[in-house]
C-alpha positions as CSV (number, residue, x, y, z in Angstrom):
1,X,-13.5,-15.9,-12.1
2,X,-10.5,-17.9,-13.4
3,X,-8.3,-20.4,-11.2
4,X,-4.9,-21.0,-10.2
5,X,-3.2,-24.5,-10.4
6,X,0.1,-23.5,-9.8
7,X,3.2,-20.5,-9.1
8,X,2.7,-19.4,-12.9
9,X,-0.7,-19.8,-14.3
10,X,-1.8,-16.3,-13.0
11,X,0.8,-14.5,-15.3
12,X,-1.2,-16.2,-18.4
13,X,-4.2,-14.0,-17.5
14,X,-0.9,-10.8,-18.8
15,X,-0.1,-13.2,-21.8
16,X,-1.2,-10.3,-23.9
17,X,-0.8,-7.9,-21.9
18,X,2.9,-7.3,-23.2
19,X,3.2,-3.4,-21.5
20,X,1.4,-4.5,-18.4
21,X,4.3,-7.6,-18.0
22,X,6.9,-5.0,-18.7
23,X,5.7,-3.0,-16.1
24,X,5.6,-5.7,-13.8
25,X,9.1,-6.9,-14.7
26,X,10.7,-3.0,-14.1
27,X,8.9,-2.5,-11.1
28,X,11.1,-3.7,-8.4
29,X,14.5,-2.5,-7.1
30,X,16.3,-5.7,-8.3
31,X,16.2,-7.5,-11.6
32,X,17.6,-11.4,-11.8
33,X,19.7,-11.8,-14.9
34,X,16.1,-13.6,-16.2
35,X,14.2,-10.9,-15.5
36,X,16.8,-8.6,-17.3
37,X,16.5,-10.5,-20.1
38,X,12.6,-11.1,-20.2
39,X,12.6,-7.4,-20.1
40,X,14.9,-6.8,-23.1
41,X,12.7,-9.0,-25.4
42,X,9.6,-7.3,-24.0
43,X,11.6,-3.9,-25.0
44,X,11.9,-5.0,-28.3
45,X,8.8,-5.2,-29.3
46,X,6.1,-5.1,-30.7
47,X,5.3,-2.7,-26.8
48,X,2.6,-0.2,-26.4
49,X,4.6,2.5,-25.0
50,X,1.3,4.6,-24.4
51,X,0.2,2.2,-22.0
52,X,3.2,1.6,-20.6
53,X,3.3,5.0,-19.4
54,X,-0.1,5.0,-18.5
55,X,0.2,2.0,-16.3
56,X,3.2,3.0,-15.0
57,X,1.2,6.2,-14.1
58,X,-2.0,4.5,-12.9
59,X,0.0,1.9,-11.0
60,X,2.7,4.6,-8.9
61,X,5.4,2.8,-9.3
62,X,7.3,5.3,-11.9
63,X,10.6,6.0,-10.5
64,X,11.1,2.1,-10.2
65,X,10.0,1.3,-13.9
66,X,12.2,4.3,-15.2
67,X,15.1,3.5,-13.7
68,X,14.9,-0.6,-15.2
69,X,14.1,0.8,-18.5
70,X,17.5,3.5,-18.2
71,X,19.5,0.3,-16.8
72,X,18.5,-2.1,-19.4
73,X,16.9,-1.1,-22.5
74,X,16.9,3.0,-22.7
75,X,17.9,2.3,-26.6
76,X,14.2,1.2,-27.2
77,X,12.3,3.4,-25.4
78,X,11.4,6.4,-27.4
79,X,12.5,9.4,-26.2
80,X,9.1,11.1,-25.8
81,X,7.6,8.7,-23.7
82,X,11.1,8.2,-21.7
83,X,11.1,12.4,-21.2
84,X,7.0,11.5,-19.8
85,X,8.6,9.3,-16.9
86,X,11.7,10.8,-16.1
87,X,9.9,14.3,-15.8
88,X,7.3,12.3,-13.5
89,X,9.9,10.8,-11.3
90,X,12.2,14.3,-10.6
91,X,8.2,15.5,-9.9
92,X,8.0,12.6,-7.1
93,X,11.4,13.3,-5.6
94,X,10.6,17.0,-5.1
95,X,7.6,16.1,-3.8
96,X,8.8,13.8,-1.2
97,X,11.7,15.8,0.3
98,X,9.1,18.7,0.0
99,X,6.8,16.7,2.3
100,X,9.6,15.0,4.4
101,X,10.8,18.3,5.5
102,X,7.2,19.0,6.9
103,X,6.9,15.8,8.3
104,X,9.9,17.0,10.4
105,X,8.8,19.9,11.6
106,X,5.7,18.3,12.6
107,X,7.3,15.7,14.4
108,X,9.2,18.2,16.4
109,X,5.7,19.7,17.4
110,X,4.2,16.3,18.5
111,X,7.5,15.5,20.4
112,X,7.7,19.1,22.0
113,X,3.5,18.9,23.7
114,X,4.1,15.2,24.9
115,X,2.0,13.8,22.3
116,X,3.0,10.3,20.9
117,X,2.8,9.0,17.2
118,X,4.2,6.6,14.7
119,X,4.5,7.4,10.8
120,X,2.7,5.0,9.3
121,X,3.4,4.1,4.7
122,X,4.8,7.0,3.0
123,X,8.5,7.9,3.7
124,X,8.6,5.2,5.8
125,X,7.9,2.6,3.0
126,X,10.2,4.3,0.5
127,X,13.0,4.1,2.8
128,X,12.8,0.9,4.8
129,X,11.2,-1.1,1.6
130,X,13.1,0.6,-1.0
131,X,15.9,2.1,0.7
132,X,15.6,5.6,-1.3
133,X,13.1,8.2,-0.9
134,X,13.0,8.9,-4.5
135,X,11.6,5.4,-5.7
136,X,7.9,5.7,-3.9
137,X,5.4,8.1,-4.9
138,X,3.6,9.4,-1.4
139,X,1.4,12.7,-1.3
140,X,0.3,12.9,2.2
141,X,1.2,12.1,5.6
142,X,0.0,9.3,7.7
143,X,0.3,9.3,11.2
144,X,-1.3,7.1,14.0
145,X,-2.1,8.9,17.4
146,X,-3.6,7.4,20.3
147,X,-8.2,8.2,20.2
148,X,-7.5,9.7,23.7
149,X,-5.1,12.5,22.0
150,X,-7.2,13.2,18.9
151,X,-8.4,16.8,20.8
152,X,-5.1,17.5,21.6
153,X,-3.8,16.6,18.3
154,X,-6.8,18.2,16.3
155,X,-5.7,21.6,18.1
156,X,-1.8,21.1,17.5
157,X,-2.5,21.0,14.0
158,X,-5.0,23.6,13.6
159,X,-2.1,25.9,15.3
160,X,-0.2,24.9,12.5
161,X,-2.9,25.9,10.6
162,X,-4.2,22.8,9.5
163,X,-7.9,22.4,9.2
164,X,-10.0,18.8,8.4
165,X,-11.3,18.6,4.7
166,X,-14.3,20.2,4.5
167,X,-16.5,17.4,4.0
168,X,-15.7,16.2,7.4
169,X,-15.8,19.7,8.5
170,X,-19.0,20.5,7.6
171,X,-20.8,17.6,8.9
172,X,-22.9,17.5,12.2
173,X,-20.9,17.2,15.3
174,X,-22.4,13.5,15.9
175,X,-21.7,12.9,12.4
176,X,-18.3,13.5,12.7
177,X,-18.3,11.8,15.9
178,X,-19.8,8.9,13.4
179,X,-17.3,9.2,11.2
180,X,-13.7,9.0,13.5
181,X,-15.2,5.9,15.7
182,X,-16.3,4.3,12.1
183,X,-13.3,5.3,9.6
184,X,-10.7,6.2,12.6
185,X,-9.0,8.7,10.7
186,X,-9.7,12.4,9.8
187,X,-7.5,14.1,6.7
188,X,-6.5,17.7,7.4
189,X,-5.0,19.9,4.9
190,X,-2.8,22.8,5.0
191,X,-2.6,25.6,2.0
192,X,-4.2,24.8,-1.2
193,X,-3.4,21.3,-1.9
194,X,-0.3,21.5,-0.3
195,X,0.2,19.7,2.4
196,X,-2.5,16.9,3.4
197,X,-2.0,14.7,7.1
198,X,-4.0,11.8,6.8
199,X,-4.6,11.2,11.1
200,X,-4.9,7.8,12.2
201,X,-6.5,6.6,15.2
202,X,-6.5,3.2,14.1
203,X,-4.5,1.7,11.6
204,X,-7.6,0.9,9.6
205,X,-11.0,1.5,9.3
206,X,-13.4,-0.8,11.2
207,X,-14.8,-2.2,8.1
208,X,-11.2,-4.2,7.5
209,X,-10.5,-5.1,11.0
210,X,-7.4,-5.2,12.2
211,X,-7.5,-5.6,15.6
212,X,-4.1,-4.3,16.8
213,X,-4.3,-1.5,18.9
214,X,-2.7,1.4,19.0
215,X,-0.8,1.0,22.6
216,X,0.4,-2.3,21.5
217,X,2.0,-0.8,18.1
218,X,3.2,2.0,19.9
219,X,5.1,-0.1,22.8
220,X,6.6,-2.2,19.9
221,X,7.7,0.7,17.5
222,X,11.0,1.8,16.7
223,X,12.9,4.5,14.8
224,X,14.1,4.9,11.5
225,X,16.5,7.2,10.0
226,X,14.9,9.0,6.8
227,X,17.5,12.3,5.7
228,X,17.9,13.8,8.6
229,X,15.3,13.0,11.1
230,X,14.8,10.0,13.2
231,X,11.2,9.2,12.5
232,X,9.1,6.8,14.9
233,X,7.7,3.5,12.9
234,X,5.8,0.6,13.5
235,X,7.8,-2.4,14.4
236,X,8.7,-4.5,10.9
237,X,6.6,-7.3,11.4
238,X,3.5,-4.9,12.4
239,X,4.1,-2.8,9.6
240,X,4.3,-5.8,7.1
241,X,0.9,-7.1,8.5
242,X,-0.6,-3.2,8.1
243,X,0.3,-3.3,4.6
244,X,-1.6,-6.7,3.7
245,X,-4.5,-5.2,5.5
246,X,-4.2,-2.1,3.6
247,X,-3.7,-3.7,0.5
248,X,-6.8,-5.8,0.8
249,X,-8.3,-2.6,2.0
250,X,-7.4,-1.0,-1.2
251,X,-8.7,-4.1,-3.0
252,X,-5.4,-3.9,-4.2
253,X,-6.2,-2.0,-7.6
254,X,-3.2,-0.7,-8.3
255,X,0.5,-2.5,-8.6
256,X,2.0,-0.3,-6.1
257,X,0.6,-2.0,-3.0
258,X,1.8,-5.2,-3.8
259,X,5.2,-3.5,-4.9
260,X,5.3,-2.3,-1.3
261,X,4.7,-5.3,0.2
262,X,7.5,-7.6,-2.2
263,X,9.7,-4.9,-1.6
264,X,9.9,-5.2,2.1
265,X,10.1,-9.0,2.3
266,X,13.1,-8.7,-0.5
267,X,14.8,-6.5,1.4
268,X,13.7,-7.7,4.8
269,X,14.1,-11.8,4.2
270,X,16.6,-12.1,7.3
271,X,15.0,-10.1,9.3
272,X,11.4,-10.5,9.4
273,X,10.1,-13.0,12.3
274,X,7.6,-15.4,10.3
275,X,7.0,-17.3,13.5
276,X,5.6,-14.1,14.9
277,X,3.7,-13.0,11.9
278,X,2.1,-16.6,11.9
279,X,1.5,-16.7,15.1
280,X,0.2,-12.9,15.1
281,X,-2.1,-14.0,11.5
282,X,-4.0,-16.6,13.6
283,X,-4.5,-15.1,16.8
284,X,-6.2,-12.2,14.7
285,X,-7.8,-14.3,12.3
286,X,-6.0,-12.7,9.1
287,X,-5.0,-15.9,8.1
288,X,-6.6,-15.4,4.2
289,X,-5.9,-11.3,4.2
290,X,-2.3,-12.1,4.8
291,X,-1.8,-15.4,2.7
292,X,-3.6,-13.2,-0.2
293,X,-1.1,-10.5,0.2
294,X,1.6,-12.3,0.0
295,X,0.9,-14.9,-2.8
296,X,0.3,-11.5,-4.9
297,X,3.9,-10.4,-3.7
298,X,5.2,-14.1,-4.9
299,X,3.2,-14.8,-7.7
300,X,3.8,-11.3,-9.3
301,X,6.7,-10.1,-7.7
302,X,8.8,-13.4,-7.2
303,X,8.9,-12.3,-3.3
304,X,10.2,-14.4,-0.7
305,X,8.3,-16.0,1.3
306,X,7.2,-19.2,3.7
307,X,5.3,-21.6,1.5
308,X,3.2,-21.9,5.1
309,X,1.8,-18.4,5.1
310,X,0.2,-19.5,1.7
311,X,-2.2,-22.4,2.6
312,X,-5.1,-20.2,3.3
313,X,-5.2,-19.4,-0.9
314,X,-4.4,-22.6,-1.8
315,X,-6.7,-24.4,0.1
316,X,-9.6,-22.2,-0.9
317,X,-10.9,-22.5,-4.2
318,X,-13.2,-19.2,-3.5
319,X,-10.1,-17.2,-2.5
320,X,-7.7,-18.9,-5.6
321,X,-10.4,-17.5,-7.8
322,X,-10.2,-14.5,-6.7
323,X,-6.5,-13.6,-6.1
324,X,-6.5,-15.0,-10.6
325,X,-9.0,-12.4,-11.0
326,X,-7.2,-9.7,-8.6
327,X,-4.3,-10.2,-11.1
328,X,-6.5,-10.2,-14.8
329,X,-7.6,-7.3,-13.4
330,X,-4.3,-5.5,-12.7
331,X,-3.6,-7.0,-16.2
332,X,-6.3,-5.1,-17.6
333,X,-6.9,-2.0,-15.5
334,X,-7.1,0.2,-18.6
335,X,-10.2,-1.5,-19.7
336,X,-12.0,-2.7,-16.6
337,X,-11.6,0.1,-14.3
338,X,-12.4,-0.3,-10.4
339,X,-13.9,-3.3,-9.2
340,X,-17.9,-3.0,-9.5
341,X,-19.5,-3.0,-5.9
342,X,-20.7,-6.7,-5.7
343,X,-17.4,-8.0,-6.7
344,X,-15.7,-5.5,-4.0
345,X,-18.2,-7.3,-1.3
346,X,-17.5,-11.0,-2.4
347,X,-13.9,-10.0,-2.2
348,X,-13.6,-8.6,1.6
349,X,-16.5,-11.1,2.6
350,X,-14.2,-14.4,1.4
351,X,-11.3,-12.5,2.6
352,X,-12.7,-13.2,6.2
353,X,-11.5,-16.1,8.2
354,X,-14.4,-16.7,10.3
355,X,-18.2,-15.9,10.5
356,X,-17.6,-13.9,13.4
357,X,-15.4,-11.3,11.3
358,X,-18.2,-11.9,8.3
359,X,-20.1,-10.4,10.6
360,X,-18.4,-7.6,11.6
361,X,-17.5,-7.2,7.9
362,X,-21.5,-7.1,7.2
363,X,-22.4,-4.7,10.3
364,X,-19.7,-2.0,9.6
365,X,-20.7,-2.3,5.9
366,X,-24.3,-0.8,7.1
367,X,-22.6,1.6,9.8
368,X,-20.8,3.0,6.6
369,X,-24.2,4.2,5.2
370,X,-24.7,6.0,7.9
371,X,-21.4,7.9,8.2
């Protein structure tokens, strides 16, 4: 694994990586009159536009990239591979408002039996990180309900003839029983690959700890207007933290979690309350999940944020390694494919702050076999 010995050195490892830079350069909402340039010499050549598109693809973060390239260099990009991504992103704006308007009506339901939730990524990302539906590809639902509701819930949803994925379904009951306390969610599905509702009963698996309960999100959420419904969302700060958790979770493989993340600090930098998250980060022993998250969002994304948050990576050489090699790998996703197995365990086991959560880490990693 390679180091990092200062803000920069991590781009090297996209040195030749021309597309995979141009990607990274078009996708965010807001380009510095740098970053415009850096783009338009990129644009210029000599660019694979095959694997552009295909990291734009791979990565999800489409609508953003097309609408750089459109702003700033639409001249160079050849009109087949420009017709590829703009046929993609009217694809993911359909898709949204298509799943939105479910969303809705299933909101309506929850609200009507008594039953609360939040909406958790998704919709809610696209609009509070990116402020337009259109600009994050989502294809399910994810919504957080309380354990003690998961019958009641389970039932609403089969009326609205919903039913789990069948290999959750089809397992024994004590397997499945297995499964919710282990993952703490169950995906239903509706129609044939129409609509799919990821339920939460945690916001992660037990594996990744993240020991914020439900309640306490809950009593903390707010509401956010996406179209025309007032959805229910985790408060800013919780929902930051969730997605440097799910990110890690994720092993962040593909550009669009830590787009997500840079996104909502950019737009966010006033608001966000990085006493709380600091003080939050240590009392759950995050510290090196969240400064890993966020020095991706910096070093990549040019994110703001509290040169604090990110002592945990760089006093770590075993955690600088691998956030260099978390971005070679973005780099060079084409070629490498998914992190092998070994390198997915070093990565959540130095991820941990403390041998008490190394141990978790090691115990849920056995329960999982069994599951």
């Amino acid at each position: 694994m390679r180091g990092m010995t200062d803000r920069h050195a991590s781009s090297d490892h996209a040195v030749d990586r021309p597309a995979f830079q141009a990607v990274v350069l078009a996708a965010r909402t807001v380009l510095s009159e740098a970053e415009q340039e850096r783009l338009r010499c990129l644009a210029a050549g000599p660019l694979d536009w095959n694997e552009v598109v295909w990291l734009t693809g791979y990565h999800q973060v489409t609508p953003l990239v097309l609408r750089n390239l459109e702003r700033y260099v639409r001249a160079a990009v050849p009109g087949r591979h420009l017709r590829v991504l703009q046929a993609e992103t009217r694809r993911i704006g359909v898709q949204g408002q298509f799943l939105l308007q479910e969303l809705g009506r299933l909101m309506q339901r929850f609200e009507a039996a008594g039953l609360p939730m939040l909406v958790l990524k998704g919709p809610v990302i696209a609009q509070v990180a990116y402020g337009h539906l259109g600009l994050r590809a989502f294809k399910d639902m994810d919504i957080l309900v309380r354990p003690a509701d998961y019958p009641a819930v389970r039932a609403l949803l089969e009326r609205e003839e919903y039913v789990p994925f069948p290999q959750v379904a089809e397992r024994a009951r004590w397997q499945q029983w297995l499964h919710r306390w282990y993952v703490r969610q169950v995906p239903f599905m509706r129609g044939v690959k129409t609509f799919y509702v990821d339920l939460h009963l945690a916001p992660l698996p037990a594996l990744y700890y993240f020991p914020l309960d439900v309640e306490t999100l809950m009593e903390r959420g707010s509401s956010e207007s996406i179209g025309r419904f007032a959805v229910p969302v985790p408060k800013l700060e919780d929902h930051l933290l969730i997605l440097c958790y799910h990110g890690e979770k994720n092993r962040w493989e593909r550009l669009k979690y830590v787009c997500d993340l840079a996104e909502l600090l950019r737009r966010h930098e006033d608001r966000i309350d990085w006493d709380e998250i600091e003080t939050v980060t240590r009392r759950i022993q995050g510290r090196r999940i969240v400064g890993m998250a966020l020095w991706l969002a910096r070093e990549l994304m040019d994110a703001p944020v509290p040169p604090a948050l990110l002592a945990p990576v760089r006093t770590s050489q075993a955690v600088r390694d691998l956030g260099s090699e978390l971005v070679r790998r973005l780099a060079e996703q084409r070629d490498t494919g998914l992190l092998p197995f070994s390198e997915r365990v070093a990565l959540h086991w130095h991820l941990q702050d403390s041998i008490l959560n190394k141990l978790r880490y090691a115990f849920f990693s056995m329960v999982r076999t069994m599951s």
